[in-house]
Every structure is written in structure tokens, then in C-alpha cells.
N, C-alpha and C positions, 0 to 999 in steps of 0.2 A: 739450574744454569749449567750445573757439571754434565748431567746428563745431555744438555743439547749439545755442549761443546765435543761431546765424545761423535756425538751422531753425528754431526759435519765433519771433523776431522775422519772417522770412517768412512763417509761418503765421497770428500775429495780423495784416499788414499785409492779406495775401491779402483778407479779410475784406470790403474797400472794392468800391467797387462801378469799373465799367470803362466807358471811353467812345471808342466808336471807329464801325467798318462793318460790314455785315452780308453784302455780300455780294462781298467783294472778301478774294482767299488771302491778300497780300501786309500787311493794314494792320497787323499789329503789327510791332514794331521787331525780333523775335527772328524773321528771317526770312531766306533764303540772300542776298536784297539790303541787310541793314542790317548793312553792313559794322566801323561806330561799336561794336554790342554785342558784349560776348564772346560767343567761340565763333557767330555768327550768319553761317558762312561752310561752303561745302562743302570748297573746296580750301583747304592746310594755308596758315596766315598768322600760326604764327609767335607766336600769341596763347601768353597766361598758360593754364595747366590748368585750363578750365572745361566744361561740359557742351558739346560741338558739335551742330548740326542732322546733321552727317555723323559716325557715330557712329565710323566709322576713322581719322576724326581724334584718338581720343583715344590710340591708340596712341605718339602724340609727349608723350603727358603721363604723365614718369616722377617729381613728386612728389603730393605729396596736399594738395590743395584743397578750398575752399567757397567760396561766393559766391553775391551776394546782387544782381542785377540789377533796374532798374526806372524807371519814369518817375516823379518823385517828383512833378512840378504837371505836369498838363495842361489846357489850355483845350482846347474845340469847340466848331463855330458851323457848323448846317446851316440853310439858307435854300431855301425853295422860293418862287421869287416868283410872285405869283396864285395861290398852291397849291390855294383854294376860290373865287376869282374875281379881277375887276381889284380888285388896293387890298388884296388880303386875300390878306397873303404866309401861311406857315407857315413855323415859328421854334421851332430847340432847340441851345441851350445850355446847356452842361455843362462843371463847373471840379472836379477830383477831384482827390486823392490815387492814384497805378496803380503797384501795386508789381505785377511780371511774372514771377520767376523767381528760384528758390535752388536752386543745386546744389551736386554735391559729387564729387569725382575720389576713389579708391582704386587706387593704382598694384602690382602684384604683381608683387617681382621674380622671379628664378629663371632656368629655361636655358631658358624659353617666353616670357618677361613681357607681362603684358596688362594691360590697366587699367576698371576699370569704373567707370562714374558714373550717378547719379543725379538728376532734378533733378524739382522740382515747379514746375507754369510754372501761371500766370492771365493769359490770353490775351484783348485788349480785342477786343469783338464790336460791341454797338449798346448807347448808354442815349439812347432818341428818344422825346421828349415833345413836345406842340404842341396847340394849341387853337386856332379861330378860329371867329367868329358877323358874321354880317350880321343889321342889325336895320332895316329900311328899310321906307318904302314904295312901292311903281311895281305896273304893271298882271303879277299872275301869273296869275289863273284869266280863264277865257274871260268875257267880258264881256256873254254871252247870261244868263249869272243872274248875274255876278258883276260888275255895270258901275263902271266906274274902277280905280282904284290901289287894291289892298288891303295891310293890315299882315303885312309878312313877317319872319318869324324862322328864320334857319338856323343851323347850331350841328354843330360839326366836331370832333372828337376822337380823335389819332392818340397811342396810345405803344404800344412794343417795346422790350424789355429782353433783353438778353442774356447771358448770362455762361460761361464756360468754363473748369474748371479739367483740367489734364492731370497723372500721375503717368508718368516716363519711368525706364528702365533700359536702360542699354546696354554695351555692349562692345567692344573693340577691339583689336588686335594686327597686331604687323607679321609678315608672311607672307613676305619678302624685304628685303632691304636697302631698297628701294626701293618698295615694293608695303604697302599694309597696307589690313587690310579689318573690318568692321564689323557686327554688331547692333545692332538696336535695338525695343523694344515700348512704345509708348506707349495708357496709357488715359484715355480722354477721358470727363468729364461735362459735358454739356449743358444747361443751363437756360433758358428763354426764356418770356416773358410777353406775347403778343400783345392788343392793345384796339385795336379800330376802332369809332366810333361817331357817328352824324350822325341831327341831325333836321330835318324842312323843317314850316312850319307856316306856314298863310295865311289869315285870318278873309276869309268871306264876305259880300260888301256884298249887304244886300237891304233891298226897298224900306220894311222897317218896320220904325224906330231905336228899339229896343225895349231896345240895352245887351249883349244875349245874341248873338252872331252865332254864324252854324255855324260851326265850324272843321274845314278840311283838312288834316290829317295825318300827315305821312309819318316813322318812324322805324325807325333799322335799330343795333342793339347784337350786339357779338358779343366775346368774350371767350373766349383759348386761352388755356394754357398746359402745361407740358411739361417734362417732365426726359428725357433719352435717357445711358445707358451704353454704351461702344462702346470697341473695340480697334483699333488698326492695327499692322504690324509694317512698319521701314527696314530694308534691309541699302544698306550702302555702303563704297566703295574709294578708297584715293585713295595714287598713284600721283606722285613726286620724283624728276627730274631734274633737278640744278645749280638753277641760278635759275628750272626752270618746275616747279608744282605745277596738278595734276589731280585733280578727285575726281568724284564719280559717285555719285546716290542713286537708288533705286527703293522709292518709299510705296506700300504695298497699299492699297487702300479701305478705311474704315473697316469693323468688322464687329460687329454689332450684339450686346448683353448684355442688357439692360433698356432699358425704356421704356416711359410710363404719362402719359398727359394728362387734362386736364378742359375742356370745353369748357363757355360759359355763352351760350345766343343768344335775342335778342329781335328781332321784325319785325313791323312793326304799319303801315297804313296805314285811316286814317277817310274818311268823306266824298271820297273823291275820284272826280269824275267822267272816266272814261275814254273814253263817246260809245258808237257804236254796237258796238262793239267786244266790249262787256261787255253787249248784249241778255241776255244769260243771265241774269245776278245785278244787271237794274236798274240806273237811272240812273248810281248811283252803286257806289262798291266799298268795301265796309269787313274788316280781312284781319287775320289775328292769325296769326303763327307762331311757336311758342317752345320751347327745349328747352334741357336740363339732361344734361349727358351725362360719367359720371369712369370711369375705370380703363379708358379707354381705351387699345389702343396705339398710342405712339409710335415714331416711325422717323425716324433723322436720318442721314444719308448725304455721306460723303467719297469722292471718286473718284482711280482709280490716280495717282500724280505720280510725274515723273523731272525731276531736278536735277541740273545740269552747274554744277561751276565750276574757274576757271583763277586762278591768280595769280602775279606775276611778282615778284622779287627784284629790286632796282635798289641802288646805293649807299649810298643812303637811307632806303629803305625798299621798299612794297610797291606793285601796280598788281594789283588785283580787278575779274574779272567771273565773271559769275552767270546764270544761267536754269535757268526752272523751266516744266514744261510739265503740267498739268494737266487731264486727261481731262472728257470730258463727262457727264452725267448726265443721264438721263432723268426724264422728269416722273414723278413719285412724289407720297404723302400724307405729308407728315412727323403729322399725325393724319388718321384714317379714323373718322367717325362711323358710328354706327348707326342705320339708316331705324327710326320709329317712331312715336310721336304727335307729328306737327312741326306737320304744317297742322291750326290748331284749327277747330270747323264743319264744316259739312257742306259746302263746297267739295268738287269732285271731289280729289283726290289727285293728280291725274296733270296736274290746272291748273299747278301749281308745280314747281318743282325737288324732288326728294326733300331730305331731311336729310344723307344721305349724300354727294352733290355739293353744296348749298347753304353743308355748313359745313365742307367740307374745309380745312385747311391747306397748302397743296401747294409742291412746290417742283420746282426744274429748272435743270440750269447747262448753260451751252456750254464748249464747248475754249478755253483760254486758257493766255496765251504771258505770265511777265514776265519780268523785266531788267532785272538790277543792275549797275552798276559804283560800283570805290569806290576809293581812293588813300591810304596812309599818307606820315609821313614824320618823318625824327626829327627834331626842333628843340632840342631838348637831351639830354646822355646820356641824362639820364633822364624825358624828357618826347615822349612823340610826338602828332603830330596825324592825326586822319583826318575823311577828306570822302566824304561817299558819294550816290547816285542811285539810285532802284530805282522800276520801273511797280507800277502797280498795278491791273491792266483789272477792269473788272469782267464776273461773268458772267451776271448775271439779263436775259433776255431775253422777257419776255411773249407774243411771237410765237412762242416754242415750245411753249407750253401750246396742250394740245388744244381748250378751252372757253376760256370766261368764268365757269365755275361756282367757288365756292368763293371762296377768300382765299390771296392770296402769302405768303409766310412773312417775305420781306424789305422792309426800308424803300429800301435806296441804291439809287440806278441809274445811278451816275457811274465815270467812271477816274480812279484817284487817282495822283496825283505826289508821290514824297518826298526831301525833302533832309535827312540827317545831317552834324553838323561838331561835332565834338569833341575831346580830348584825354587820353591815356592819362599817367598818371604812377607811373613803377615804381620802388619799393622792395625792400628786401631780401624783408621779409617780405610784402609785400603790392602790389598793384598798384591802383588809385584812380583811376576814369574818367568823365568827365562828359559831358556833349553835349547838345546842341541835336534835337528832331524836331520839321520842319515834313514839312505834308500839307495839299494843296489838289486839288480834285477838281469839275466842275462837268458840265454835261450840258444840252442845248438840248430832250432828248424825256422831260422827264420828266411822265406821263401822271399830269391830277385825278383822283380819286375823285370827286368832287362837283363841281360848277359852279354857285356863287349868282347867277352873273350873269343866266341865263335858264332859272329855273325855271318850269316849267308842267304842264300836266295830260298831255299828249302824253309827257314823259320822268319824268312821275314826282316833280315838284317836287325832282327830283337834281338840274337841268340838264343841260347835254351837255358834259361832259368833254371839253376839247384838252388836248395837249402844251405845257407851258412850260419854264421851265429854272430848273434847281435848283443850288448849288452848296453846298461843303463846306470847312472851312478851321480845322486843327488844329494848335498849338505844344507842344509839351512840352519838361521838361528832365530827360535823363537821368542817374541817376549808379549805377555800380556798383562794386564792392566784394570784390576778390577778394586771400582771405587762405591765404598758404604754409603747412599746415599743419608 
């Protein structure tokens, strides 16, 4: 009965929405560096019987458990300063409820014994909102028709939503006194909400104030989203001698089941004089591109990982380190549209980008290294504390895409730092564990989408996009809940 009451109350809690990174392995706390959560370690430490990230580790778990892991408040605060010009930062914060993870152990004795568990986890990804408008006026159109300062409206609109829930099963047994080794298959759903949307607008000053000025108009909408089903399968070992423990993981790439998106796009510029550049289609240029595109496929993609961790026994307690090494991926369309009626008009076709690159979704990781260490210690029989450190690099890199065509699929592009401190408190029947997760993350190249500060007819009344610096800065407080059946 305990055990089902934990599984509905994790499944109504699931329910909430999540707030974290998008494109960094390490940011949630059930991870081989957050050494604070159960089971969130490779090598053996000793922990209460709960679902482990190394599935050989459950072969040390000879009674039967549930429990119920999670960040019960979290705040987030990402900041991009000048994100659409000087003055005009972008700004999203977000304060939730993030329940993360319920499992459950079944130990089988006999002249083999092994133990399997299962756990259902909700892994925080991205919830990034933001808005910003410049409404000013200074000199944007060239001053050959357009003399002095004209009224400029720009208008910025960025969110990404993410979510993840995973269903895991695994296995484990000791294969020697000392030796024990592991399954595991985890399946992943994926959901993600993309909106990118800006518009630049600047009325023409001409010599007769009549009330009606032309207006130049620039606007670009674009709107994904996406559900992806996928499988991965771990095996892993993990290997006790006296005071040193070893383990050892290898994650396949994810491998795909389903997947289906929609994409929604608009792109419109009026009146804008481009110069001689555009003799073809006169003075000026006026452009309509728009499409409507569902049951599309989707493709979302994880790459090979291998995880090493050691931990050491002391009089006290324990001394934890951790790495995790994850493979590269190539530039891929997490969606792939279909060429069709994009450009409206009798524009040639071959003027513009097709549909097919214009409104890809695209993504791409490099190789990345993190690294955890973490420290237990008992401070009373029945109370112990731990302290833990773990990286978090990120791996979205821009300069590895082939083009400039299409849209990234991710919002971060910072390395994130985490500090856990917490304290376990154990009982007969149960074990009761709370803690502290900070996360700070910041970056000096994080590249605008748009630039208000010098819009003109030359870039498109976008501006010219630099590099500024963004950062990231999240607390939660964790508490979990694990009961001896």
C-alpha cells in the first residue's frame, strides 16, 4: 500500500512544469555528480535501496524500497544583458514546484539473488520566456527619402519550453564476491515548444504631412514544436575492494520510436528599400513567406556516454569522485520540413532560402568532459551530511553548423557550476533527506538574434548582431523520502 501511495502521489506531482538548461548533460540533480541525491552515484556509497544511475549498484540492495525524490521550490534567473540592444537586457524567471523521481527496489532472494527496480524520473530541461521592445526615435532609413530621425518600433519575443519524462528498469547481481554487474533500459519522452519572433517597423518621413506615412516593415514569426519517443539501453559494473569502490557505465545513444512536429512560420518585409542591389524587383522590396506544416518528422538525438566513479570509505564516512564523458554529435534536423508554397508571388524561388533549410530545427553537440566530487560525513548516528561539486560544460557550439539557415533548437550557451549540501537522516523504517541546490552559469559570447541599436536598410532593420554575455543563477531545496518496505 506504501508503495502505490508514493506512485500516485509522484504521478499527480509529475504533472508540474520544470525549469532548468537545455543544453548542458549534467543540470539536473539525478546525475553521477549530485552526490546529495539517492542513488545519483556510479560507484557503491553505501546509500539506502533506491533506483542507482549505475544499475550494478543495486545488487547491494537486499530489501524492498520506494521513494520519492525531488526539488520541492525552485527559483531561476537567466539574464542576457543587451540581449536586443544597449539598455534592453532579456529576462526569464521562473519559481515551480519540480518533483524529479519515484522509485522502487524488489530484491529476489534464492542461490542467485538479484534485485530489480524501477523508477519513473521528470528531468528539468528549459521553461525560457522573455520579451523586449524598443520604441524610440533616431535616424534609421537613409535620409535620401527618408530625412531625419524617424519613429522606430522593434519587438523581440523568445520562449522554449521543455519537458522530459523517462520510464527506467533495470537489474543487477553480484557475479563475485566483489564484482557485480548491471542492466538497464530507459525510455524517454520528449516534448519541446519552440517561439522565436521579432518585428522592426519605421514610418517614413516625407515632405507632405498628410498624417499617413509609408511604413517599413520588417517581421519574422516562427513557431515548432514536437514530441520525440526514444530508447537507450546502460550496462554497468561496479567492482569492492576494502575502503575503495569502482564502477563503470556505458549509455548507448538514444534510439529512436516515434516522433511527429508542427511547425507554424511567417516572414514578411514591406516597403524596404534595398538600393541598387534589387534593380530587378524596383526601388523597393515587398516579400511574403509563410507556411503551415504538421505530422512532420521528428528526431531527437543522445550520444554514446561512459561514466567512471570511485569512492573511498574513511572513518566517518565517504570521499566521491565522478566523470562522465559524452560523445559528439553531428549536425542533424531535430524537425525537417517540406519545400513547398513558402515564397508567395512570383519572386523567383531560388531568390530565397527553400522552406526546407529556412525552417529547419537543427541541432549539434561537441564532446564534453564533466566532474563531480562530493564528501559524506556522519555527524550523528543517525544523521549524516553531504557536500558535493559537479561541472556542467556545455555543448552547443554554432560554429559547428554548416550554415546560418534555419533555427537552433537551444536557448543556454553557458558552463554551469553546482553546489549540493545537505543532510540524510535514518530510521528504522525510512530514511529522510533534504538539501540545498545552487547553480550558477555565465558566458561573455553569447550571440543577439537582433540588434536595435543600429537598424537600417543595409541589414534589414535586424541590426548587426554582436556577442554579449549572459548568465544563469538557480537555488532549490531538495527533499527525499525513502521508505523500507
Amino acid at each position: 500500500m506504501s508503495k502505490l501511495l508514493i506512485t500516485i502521489l509522484a504521478l499527480m506531482l509529475l504533472l508540474q512544469e520544470v525549469k532548468a538548461q537545455d543544453a548542458n548533460y549534467w543540470s539536473s540533480s539525478y546525475n553521477p555528480g549530485g552526490f546529495l541525491t539517492p542513488g545519483a552515484v556510479i560507484a557503491f556509497n553505501r546509500d539506502s535501496g533506491v533506483m542507482f544511475l549505475n544499475p550494478a549498484l543495486l545488487a547491494f540492495s537486499s530489501k524492498n524500497s520506494a521513494s520519492i525524490s525531488g526539488s520541492i521550490y525552485q527559483y531561476g534567473n537567466i539574464k542576457v544583458k543587451n540581449g536586443v540592444g544597449t539598455g534592453f537586457d532579456l529576462k526569464s524567471t521562473s519559481a515551480s514546484i519540480i518533483p524529479q523521481m519515484v522509485s522502487a527496489n524488489i530484491s529476489f532472494k534464492g542461490k542467485h539473488p538479484f534485485t530489480v527496480g524501477y523508477a519513473l524520473t521528470h528531468n528539468p530541461v528549459m521553461s525560457y520566456q522573455t520579451t523586449q521592445q524598443r520604441d524610440s526615435r533616431f535616424n534609421v532609413l537613409d535620409d535620401s527619402y527618408s530625412p531625419g530621425n524617424e519613429y522606430f518600433l522593434g519587438q523581440y519575443k523568445k520562449l522554449n519550453s521543455i519537458n522530459e519524462t523517462s520510464g527506467i528498469i533495470s537489474g543487477g547481481f553480484k557475479a563475485t564476491d566483489k564484482l557485480s554487474l548491471g542492466l538497464s533500459a530507459e525510455g524517454l519522452l520528449r516534448k519541446q515548444t519552440f517561439n522565436s519572433d521579432f518585428s522592426a517597423r519605421s514610418l517614413v518621413n516625407t515632405q507632405t504631412n498628410t498624417g499617413l506615412l509609408p511604413l517599413v516593415n520588417v517581421q519574422e514569426s516562427y513557431l515548432a514544436s514536437y514530441f520525440h519517443a526514444g530508447i537507450k539501453f546502460k550496462a554497468g559494473l561496479a567492482y569492492d575492494e576494502g575502503p575503495n569502490h569502482f564502477g563503470l557505465t556505458i549509455t548507448s545513444p538514444l534510439l529512436r520510436i516515434a516522433g511527429t512536429a508542427n511547425i507554424l512560420s511567417d516572414q514578411i518585409i514591406n516597403n524596404l528599400r534595398i538600393g541598387s542591389s534589387a534593380e530587378s524587383v524596383g526601388d523597393t522590396i515587398s516579400f511574403l513567406a509563410n507556411s503551415r506544416q504538421q505530422k512532420l518528422k521528428a528526431t531527437y538525438k543522445l550520444p554514446l556516454t561512459v561514466g567512471f566513479g570511485y569512492a573511498y570509505d574513511y572513518k566517518n564516512g565517504q570521499l566521491y569522485f565522478a566523470a562522465e564523458y559524452f560523445n559528439k554529435v553531428n549536425e542533424y534536423n531535430l524537425i525537417a520540413p517540406k519545400d513547398g508554397n513558402f515564397v508567395k508571388g512570383d519572386i523567383p524561388q531560388d531568390f530565397f532560402a527553400s522552406a526546407s533549410q529556412s525552417l529547419k530545427l537543427k541541432d549539434v553537440r561537441s564532446r564534453v568532459i564533466n566532474f563531480g566530487v562530493g564528501a559524506s560525513c556522519l555527524l550523528k548516528p543517525d544523521v549524516t551530511g553531504f557536500l558535493s561539486l559537479h561541472t556542467d560544460f556545455n555543448y552547443a557550439k554554432n560554429s559547428l553548423y554548416k550554415d546560418d539557415e534555419g533555427y537552433v533548437g537551444n536557448t543556454a550557451y553557458y558552463n554551469i557550476y553546482h553546489a549540493q549540501i545537505g543532510a540524510n537522516i535514518k530510521k528504522r523504517r525510512f530514511n529522510f533527506r533534504t538539501g540545498l541546490l545552487l547553480s550558477y552559469g555565465k558566458t561573455n559570447n553569447y550571440r543577439q538574434y537582433v540588434n536595435f541599436d543600429n537598424p537600417n536598410e543595409d541589414n534589414v532593420l535586424v541590426g548587426d548582431p554582436v556577442d554579449t554575455s549572459a548568465r544563469q543563477f538557480s537555488v532549490g531545496l531538495m527533499i527525499s523520502y525513502i521508505h523500507n518496505l
